[in-house]
N, CA, C and O atoms as CSV, one atom per row, in Angstrom:
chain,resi,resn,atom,element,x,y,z
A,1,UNK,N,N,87.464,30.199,72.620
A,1,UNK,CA,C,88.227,31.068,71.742
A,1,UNK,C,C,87.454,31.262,70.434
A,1,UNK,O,O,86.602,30.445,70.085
A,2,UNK,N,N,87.711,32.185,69.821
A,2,UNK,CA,C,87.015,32.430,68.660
A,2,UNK,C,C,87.903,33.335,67.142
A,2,UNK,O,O,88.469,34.428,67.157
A,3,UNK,N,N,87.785,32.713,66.393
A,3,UNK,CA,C,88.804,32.787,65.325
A,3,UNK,C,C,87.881,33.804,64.021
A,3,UNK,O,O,86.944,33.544,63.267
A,4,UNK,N,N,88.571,34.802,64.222
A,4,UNK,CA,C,88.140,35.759,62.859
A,4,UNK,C,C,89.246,35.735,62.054
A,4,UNK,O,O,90.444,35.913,62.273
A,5,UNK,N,N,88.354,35.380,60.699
A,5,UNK,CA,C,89.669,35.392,59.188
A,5,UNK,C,C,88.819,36.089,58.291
A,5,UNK,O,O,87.698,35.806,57.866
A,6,UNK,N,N,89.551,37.034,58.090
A,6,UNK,CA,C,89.444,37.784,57.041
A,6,UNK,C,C,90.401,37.889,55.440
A,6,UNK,O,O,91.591,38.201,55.408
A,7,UNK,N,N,89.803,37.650,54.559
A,7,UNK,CA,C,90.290,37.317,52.345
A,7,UNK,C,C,90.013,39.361,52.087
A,7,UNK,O,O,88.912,39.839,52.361
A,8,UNK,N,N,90.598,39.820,51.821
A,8,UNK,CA,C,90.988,40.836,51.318
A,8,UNK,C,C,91.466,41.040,49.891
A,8,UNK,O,O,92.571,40.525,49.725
A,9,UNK,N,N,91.059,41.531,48.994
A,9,UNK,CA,C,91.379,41.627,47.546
A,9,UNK,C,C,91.843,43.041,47.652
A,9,UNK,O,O,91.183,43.711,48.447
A,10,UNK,N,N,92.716,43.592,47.107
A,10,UNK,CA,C,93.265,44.671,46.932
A,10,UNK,C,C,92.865,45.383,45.308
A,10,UNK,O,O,92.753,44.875,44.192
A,11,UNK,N,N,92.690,47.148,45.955
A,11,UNK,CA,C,92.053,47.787,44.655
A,11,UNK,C,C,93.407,47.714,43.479
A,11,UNK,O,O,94.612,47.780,43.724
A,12,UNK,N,N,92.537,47.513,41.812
A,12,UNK,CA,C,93.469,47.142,40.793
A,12,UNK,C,C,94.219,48.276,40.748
A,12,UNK,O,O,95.214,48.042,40.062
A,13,UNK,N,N,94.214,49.501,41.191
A,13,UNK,CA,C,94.841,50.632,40.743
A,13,UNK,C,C,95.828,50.683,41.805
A,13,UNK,O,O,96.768,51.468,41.681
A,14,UNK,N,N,95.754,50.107,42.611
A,14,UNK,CA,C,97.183,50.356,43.931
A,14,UNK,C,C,98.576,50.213,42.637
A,14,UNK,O,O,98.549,49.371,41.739
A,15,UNK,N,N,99.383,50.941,42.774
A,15,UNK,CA,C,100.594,50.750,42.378
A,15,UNK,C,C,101.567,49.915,42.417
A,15,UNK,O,O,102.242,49.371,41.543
A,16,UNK,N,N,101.554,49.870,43.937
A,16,UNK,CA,C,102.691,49.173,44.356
A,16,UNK,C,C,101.666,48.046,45.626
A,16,UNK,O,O,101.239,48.404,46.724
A,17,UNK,N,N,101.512,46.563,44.916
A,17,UNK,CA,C,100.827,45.978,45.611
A,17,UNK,C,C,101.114,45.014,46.849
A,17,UNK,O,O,100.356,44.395,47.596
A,18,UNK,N,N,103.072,45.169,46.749
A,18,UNK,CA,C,103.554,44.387,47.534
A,18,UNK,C,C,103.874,45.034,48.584
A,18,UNK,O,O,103.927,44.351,49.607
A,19,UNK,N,N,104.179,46.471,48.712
A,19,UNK,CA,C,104.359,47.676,49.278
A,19,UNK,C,C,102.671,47.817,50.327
A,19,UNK,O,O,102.624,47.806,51.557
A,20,UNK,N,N,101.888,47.898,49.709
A,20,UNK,CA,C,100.615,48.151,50.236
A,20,UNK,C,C,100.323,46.847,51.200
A,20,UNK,O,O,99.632,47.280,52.122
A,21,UNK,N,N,100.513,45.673,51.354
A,21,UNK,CA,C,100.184,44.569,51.251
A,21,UNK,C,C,101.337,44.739,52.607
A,21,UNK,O,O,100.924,45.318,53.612
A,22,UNK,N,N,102.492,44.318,52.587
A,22,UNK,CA,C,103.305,44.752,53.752
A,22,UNK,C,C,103.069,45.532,54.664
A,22,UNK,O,O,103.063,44.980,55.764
A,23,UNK,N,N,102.798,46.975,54.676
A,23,UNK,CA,C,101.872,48.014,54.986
A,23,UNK,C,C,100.712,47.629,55.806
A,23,UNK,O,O,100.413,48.472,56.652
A,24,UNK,N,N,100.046,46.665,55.773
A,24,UNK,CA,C,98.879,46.378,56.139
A,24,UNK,C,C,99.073,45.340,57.140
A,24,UNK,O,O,98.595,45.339,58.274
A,25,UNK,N,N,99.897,44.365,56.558
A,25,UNK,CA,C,100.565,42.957,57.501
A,25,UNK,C,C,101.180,44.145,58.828
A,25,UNK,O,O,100.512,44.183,59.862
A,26,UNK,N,N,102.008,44.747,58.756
A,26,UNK,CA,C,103.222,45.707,59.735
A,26,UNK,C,C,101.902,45.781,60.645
A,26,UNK,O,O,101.737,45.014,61.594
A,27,UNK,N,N,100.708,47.050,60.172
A,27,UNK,CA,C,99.988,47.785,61.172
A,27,UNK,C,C,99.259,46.727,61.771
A,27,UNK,O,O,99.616,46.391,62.900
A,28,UNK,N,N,98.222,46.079,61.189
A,28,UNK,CA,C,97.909,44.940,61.923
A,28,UNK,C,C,98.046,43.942,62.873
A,28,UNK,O,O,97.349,43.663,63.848
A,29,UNK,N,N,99.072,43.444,62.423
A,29,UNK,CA,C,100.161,42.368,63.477
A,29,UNK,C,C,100.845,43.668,65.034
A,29,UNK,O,O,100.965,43.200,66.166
A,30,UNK,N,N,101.112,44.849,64.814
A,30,UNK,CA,C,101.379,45.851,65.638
A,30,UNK,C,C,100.122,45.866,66.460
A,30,UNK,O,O,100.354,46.237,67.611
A,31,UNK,N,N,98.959,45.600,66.243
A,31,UNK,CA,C,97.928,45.843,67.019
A,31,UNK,C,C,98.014,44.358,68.173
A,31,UNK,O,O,97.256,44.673,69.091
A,32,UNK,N,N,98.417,43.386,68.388
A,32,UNK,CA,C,98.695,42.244,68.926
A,32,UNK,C,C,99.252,42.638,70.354
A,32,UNK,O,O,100.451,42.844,70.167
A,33,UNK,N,N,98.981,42.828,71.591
A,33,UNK,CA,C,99.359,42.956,72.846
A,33,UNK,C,C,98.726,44.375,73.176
A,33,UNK,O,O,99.032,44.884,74.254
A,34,UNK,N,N,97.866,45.047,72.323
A,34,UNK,CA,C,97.517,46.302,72.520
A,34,UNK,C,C,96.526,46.480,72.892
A,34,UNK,O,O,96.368,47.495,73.570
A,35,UNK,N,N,95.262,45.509,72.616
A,35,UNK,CA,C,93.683,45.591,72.291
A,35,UNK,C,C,93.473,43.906,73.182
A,35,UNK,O,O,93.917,42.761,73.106
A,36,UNK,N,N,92.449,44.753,74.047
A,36,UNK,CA,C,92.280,43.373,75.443
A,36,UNK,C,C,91.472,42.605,74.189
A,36,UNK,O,O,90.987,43.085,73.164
A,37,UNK,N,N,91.543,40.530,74.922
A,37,UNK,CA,C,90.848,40.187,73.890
A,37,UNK,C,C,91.707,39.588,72.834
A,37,UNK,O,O,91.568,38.410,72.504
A,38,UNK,N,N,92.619,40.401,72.279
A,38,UNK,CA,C,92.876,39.840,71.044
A,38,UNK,C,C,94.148,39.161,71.523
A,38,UNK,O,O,95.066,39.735,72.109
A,39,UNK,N,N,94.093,37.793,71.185
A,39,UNK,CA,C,95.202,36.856,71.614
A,39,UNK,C,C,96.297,36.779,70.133
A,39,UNK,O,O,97.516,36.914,70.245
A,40,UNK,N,N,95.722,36.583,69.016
A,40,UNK,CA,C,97.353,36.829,68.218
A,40,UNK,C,C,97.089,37.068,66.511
A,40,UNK,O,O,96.551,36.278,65.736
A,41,UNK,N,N,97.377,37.756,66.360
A,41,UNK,CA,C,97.280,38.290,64.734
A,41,UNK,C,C,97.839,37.461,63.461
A,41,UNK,O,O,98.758,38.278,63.418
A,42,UNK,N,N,97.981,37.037,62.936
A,42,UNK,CA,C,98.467,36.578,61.874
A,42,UNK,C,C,98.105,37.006,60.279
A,42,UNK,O,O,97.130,36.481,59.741
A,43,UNK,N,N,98.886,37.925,59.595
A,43,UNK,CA,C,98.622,38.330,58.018
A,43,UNK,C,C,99.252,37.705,57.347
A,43,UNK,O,O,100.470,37.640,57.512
A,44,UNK,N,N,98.697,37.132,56.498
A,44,UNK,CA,C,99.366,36.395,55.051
A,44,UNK,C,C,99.586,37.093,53.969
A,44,UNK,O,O,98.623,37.822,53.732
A,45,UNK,N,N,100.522,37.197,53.129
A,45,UNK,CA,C,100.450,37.909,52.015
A,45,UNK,C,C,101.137,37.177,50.888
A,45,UNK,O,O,101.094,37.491,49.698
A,46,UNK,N,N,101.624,36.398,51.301
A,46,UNK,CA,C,102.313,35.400,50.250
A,46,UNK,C,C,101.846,34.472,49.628
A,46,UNK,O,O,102.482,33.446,49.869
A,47,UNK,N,N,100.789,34.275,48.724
A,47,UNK,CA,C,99.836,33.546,48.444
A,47,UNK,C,C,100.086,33.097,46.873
A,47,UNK,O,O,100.751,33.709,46.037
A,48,UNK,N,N,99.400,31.917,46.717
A,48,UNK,CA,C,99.291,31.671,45.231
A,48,UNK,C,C,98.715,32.349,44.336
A,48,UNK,O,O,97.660,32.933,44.582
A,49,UNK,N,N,99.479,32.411,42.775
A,49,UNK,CA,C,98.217,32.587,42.012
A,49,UNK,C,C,97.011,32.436,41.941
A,49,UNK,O,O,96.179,33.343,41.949
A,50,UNK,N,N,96.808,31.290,41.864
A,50,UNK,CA,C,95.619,30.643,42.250
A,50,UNK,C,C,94.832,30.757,43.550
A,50,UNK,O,O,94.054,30.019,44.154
A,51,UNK,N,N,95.455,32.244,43.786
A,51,UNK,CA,C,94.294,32.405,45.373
A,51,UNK,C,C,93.439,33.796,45.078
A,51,UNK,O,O,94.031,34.785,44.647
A,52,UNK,N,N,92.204,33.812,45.301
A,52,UNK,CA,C,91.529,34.896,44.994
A,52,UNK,C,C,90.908,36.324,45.542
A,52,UNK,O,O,89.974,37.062,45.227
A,53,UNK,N,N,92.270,36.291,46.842
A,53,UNK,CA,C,92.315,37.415,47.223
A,53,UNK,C,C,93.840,37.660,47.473
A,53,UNK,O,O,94.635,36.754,47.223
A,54,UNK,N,N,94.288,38.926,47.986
A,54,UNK,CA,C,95.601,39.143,48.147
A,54,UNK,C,C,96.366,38.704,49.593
A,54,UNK,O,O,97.281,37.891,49.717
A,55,UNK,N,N,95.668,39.540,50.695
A,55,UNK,CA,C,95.758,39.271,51.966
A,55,UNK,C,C,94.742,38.362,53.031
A,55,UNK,O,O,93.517,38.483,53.048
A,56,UNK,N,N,95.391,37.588,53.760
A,56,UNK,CA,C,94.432,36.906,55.087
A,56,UNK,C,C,94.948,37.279,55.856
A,56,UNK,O,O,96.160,37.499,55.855
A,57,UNK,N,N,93.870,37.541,57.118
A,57,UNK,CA,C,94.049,37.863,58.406
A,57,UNK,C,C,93.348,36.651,59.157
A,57,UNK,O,O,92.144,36.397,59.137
A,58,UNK,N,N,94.254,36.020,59.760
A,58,UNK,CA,C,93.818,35.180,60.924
A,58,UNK,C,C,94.018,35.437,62.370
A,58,UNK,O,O,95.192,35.468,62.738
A,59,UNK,N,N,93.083,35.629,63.272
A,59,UNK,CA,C,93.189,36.382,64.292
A,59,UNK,C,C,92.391,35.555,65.252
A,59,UNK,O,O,91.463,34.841,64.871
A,60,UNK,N,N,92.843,35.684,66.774
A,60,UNK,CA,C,92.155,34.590,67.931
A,60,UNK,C,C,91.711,35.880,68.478
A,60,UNK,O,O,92.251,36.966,68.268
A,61,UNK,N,N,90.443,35.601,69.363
A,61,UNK,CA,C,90.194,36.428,70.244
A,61,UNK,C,C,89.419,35.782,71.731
A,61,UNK,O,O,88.826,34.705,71.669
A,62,UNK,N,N,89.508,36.631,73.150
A,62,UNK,CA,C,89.245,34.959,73.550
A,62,UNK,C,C,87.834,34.683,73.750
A,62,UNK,O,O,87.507,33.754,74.489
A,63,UNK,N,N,87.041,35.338,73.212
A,63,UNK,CA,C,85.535,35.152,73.237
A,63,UNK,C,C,84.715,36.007,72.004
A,63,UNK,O,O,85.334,36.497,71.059
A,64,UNK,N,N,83.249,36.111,72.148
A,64,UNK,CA,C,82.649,36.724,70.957
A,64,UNK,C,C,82.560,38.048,71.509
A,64,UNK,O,O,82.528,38.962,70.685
A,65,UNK,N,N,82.515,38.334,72.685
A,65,UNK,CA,C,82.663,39.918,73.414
A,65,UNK,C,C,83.915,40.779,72.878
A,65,UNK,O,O,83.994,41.961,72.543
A,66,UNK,N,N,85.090,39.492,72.934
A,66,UNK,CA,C,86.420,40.717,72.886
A,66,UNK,C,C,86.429,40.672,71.213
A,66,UNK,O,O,86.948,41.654,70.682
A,67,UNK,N,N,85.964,39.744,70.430
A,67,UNK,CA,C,85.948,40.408,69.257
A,67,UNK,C,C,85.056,41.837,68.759
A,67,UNK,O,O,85.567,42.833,68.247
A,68,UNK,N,N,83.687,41.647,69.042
A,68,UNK,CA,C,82.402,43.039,69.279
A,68,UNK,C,C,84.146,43.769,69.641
A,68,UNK,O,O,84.781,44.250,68.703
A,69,UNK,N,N,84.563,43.757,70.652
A,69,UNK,CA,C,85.038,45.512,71.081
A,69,UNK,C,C,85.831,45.467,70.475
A,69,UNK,O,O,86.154,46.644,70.633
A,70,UNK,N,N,86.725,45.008,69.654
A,70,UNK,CA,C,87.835,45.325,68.692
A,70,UNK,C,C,87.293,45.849,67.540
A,70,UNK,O,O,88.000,46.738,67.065
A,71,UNK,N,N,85.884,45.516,66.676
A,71,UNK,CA,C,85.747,46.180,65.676
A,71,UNK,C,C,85.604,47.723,66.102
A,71,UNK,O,O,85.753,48.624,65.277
A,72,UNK,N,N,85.305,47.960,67.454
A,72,UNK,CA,C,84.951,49.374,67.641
A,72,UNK,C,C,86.421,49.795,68.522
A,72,UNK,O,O,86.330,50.987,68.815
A,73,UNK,N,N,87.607,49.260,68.983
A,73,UNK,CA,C,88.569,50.273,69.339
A,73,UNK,C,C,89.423,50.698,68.690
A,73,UNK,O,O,90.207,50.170,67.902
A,74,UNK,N,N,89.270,51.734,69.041
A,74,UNK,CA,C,90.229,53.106,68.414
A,74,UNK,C,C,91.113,52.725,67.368
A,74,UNK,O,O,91.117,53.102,66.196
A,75,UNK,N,N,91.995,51.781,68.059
A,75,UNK,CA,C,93.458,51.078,67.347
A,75,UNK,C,C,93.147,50.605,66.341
A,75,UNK,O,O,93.879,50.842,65.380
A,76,UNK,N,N,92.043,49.816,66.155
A,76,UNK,CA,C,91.534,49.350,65.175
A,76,UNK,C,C,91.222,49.608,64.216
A,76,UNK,O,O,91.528,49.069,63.152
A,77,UNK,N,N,90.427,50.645,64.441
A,77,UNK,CA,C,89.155,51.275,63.803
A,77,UNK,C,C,90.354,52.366,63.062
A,77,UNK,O,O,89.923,52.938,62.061
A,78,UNK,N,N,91.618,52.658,63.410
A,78,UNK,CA,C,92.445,54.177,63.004
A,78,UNK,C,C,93.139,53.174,61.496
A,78,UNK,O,O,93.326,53.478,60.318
A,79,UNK,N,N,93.375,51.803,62.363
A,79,UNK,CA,C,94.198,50.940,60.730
A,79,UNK,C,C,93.308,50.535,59.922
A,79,UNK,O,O,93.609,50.272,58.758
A,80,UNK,N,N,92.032,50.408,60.394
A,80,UNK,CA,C,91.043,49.416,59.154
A,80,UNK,C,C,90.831,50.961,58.290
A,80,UNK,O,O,90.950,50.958,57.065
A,81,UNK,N,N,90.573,51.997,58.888
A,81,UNK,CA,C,89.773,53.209,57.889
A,81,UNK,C,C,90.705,53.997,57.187
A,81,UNK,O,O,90.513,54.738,56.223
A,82,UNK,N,N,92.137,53.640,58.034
A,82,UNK,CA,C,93.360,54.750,57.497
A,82,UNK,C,C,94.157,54.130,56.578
A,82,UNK,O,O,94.650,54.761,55.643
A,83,UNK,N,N,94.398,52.569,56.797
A,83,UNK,CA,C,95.012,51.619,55.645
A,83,UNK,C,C,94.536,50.300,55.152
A,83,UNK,O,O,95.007,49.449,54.398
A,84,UNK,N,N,93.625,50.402,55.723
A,84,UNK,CA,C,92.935,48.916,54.791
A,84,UNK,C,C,92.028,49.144,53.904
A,84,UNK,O,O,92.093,48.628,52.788
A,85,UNK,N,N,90.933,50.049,54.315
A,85,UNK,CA,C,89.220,50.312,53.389
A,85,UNK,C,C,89.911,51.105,52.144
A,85,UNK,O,O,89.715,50.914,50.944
A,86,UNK,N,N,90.619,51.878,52.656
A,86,UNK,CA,C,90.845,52.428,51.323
A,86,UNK,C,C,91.731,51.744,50.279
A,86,UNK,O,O,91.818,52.263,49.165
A,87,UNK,N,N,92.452,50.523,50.580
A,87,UNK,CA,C,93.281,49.824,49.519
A,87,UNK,C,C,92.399,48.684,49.157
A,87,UNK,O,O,92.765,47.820,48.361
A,88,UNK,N,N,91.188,48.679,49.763
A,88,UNK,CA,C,90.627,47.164,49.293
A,88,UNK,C,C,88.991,47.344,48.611
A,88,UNK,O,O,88.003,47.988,48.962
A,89,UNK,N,N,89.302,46.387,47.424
A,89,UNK,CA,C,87.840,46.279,46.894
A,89,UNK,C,C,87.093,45.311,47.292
A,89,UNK,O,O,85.901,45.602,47.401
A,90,UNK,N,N,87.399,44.233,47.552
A,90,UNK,CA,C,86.548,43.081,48.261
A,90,UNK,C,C,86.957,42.616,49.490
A,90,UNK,O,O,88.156,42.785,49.709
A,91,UNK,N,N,86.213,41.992,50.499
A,91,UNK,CA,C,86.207,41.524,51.794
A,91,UNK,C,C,85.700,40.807,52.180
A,91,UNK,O,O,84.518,41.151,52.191
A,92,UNK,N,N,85.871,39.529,52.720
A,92,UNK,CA,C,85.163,38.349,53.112
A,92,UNK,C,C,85.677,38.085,54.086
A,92,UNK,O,O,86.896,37.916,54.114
A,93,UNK,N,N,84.861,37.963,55.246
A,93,UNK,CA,C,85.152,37.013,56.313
A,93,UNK,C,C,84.569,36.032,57.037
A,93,UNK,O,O,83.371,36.313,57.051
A,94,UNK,N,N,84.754,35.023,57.654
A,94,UNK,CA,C,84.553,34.143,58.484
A,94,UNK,C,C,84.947,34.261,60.337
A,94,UNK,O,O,86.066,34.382,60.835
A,95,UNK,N,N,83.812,34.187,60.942
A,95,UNK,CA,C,83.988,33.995,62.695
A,95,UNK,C,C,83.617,32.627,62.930
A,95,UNK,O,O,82.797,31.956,62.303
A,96,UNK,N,N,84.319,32.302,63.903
A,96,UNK,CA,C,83.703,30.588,64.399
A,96,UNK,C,C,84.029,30.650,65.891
A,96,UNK,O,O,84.728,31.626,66.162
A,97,UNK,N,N,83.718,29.880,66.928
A,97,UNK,CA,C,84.080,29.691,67.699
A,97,UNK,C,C,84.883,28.161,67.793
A,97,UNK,O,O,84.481,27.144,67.228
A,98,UNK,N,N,85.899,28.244,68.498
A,98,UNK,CA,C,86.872,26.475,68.714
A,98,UNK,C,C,87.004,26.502,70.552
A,98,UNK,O,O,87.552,25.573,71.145
């Protein structure tokens, strides 16, 4: 299995950051039973002050293949470019295999 997490900082000018932030958790977690490969989504948004991004995405997939084809399907590729890139200024992630 192989675990992609993604730290997301959200742009300072979003308005409404809890709104946007929900928004993103909804479409995401919706992608879960849709896209072969991806075994289970998890978005965080409820985080401390003291945390230095807004949103995490913790996500299983069951190998390093079915992750490769998720950055490129459709489903994916329609929420990362249609509601994520454009609300976010920074991005960090981590892959591992367990």
């Amino acid at each position: 299995m192989v675990k992609h997490m993604i730290i997301w900082k959200l742009k300072d000018d979003i308005s409404d950051k809890e709104a946007k932030k929900t928004e993103i958790k909804s479409k995401l977690e919706a992608l879960e039973g849709k896209i072969d490969g991806l075994i289970k989504m998890r978005i965080l948004t409820d985080c401390f002050d003291s945390s230095a991004g807004d949103i995490m995405m913790d996500s299983d997939f069951t190998d390093r293949e079915a992750l490769k084809a998720y950055a490129k399907d459709p489903l994916h590729v329609a929420v990362a470019d249609g509601t994520v890139r454009p609300a976010v200024m920074t991005r960090l992630s981590f892959d591992y295999e367990i």
